[in-house]
N, C-alpha and C positions, 0 to 999 in steps of 0.2 A: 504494500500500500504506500502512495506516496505522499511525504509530506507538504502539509498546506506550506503556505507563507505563515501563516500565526503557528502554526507546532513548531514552525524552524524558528521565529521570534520568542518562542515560549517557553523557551528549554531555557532553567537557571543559569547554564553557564554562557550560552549567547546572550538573553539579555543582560546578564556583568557586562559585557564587551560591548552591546548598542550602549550601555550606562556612559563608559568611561567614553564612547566619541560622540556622545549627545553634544548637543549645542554646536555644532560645530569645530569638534575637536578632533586631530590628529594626531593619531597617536602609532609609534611603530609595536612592533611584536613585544619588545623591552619595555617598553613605558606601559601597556596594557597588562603584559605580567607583574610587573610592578603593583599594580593597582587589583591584580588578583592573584597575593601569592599564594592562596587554598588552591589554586590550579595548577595542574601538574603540565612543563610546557608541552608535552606532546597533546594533552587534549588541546591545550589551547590551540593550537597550530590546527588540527583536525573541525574545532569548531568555527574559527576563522575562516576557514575551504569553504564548510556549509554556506555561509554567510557569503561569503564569496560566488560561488556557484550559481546560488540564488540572487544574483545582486542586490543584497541588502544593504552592504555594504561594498567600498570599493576601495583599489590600489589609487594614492593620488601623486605618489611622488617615492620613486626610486632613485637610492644611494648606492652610490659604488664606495663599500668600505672592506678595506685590507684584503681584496680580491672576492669579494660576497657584494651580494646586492638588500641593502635592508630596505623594507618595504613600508611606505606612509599609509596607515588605514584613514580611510571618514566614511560618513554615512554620504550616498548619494545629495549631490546639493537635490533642493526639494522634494527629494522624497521624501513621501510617506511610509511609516515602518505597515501600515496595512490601510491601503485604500479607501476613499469613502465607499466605493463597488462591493470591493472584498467584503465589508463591515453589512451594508446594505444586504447585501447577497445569502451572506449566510444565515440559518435556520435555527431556532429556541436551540437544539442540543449542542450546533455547534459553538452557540456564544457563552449557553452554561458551561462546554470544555472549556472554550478560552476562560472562560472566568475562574474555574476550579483551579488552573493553573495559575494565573495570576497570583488568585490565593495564598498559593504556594511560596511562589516566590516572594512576596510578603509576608507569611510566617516563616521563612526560611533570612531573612532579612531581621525580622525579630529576634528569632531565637540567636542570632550572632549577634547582636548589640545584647543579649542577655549573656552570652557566653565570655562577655569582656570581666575580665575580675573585679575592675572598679566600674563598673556602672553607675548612674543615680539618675533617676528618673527627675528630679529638682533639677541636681545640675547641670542636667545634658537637655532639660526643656524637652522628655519625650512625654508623649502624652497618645493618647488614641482613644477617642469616643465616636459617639453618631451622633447628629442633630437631625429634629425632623423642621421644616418649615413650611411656611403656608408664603408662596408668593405669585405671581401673574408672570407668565409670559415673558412681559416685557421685563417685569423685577429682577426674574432667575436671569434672564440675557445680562443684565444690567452685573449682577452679583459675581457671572463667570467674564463677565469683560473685566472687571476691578479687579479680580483673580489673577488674570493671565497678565494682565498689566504691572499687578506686584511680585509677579513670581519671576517675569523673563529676564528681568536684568542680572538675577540671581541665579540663572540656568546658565550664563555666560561668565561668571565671576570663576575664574582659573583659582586650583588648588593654593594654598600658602598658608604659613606656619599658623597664623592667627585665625584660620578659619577650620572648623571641622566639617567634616562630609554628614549632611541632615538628610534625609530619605523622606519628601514626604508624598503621600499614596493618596490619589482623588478615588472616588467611585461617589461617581452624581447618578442615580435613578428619582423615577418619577411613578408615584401610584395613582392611576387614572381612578377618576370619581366613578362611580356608578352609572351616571348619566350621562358621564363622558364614554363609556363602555357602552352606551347602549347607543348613544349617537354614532358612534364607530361601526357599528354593526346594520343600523339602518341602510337597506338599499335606497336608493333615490325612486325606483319604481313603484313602492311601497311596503 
């Protein structure tokens, strides 16, 4: 069976690797291991291929060093890591796999900030709850523009001593009214 685009994005140790050249970052095979030394380099190299193959990511710049060539990764300029088509396209089971994975990879992201020996939930500012709200259309548009507006400049801010690596995970869903359910369902013919 072949893999989607989202099972090749969804595997833990590919998305570490979209993580570290989000934003427009370049990074060769050293500076990505660097940033995930739990990876042993042969997987890494192996899940780079995938990535590769797949063009989800791409070569942008080769070096000739001491008779080898080291290779510049980035995420295709503009691309999407899955399509609005792909997302559109797919059907209830397959967006509950995608999400069950996700999952994943977010309690798998937990449990290593739990695995640190000095943790603290105060000092490191982790926290994780759900809110629910009541807002219109136009509110929630409003809410996810203020959002992406305080987040981007901070998706661009390069590693350094004074800054730690923060993780934070959106999941925005919407539970339709009753009457919004039943107006959904009406044909136009009657």
């Amino acid at each position: 069976m072949k893999e989607t685009k989202a099972d090749l994005i969804l595997h833990p140790v590919r998305m570490k690797v979209l993580q570290t050249l989000a934003s427009g970052r370049r990074k060769t095979v050293q500076q990505i291991a660097e940033k995930l030394p739990e990876v042993p380099q042969a997987t890494l190299y192996r899940h780079l291929k995938k990535l590769l193959d797949a063009e989800i990511i791409e070569v942008v710049e080769e070096n000739q060093i001491r008779g080898t060539v080291e290779k510049v990764y980035a995420l295709p300029k503009n691309n999407e890591v899955l399509s609005r088509e792909e997302v559109l396209n797919a059907g209830p089971e397959e967006h509950l796999e995608y999400f069950m994975k996700f999952l994943g990879l977010v309690l798998m992201d937990f449990e290593a900030y739990l695995s640190q020996p000095d943790y603290d939930f105060e000092k490191d500012m982790v926290s994780f709850r759900q809110a629910s709200i009541y807002a219109s259309d136009e509110e929630y548009s409003e809410f996810i523009r203020k959002y992406v507006e305080l987040i981007t400049p901070l998706l661009h801010n390069e590693e350094a001593p004074h800054r730690k690596k923060r993780t934070v995970t959106n999941i925005l869903t919407t539970q339709h009214s009753i009457e919004e359910g039943n107006k959904d369902n009406e044909r136009p013919d009657g």
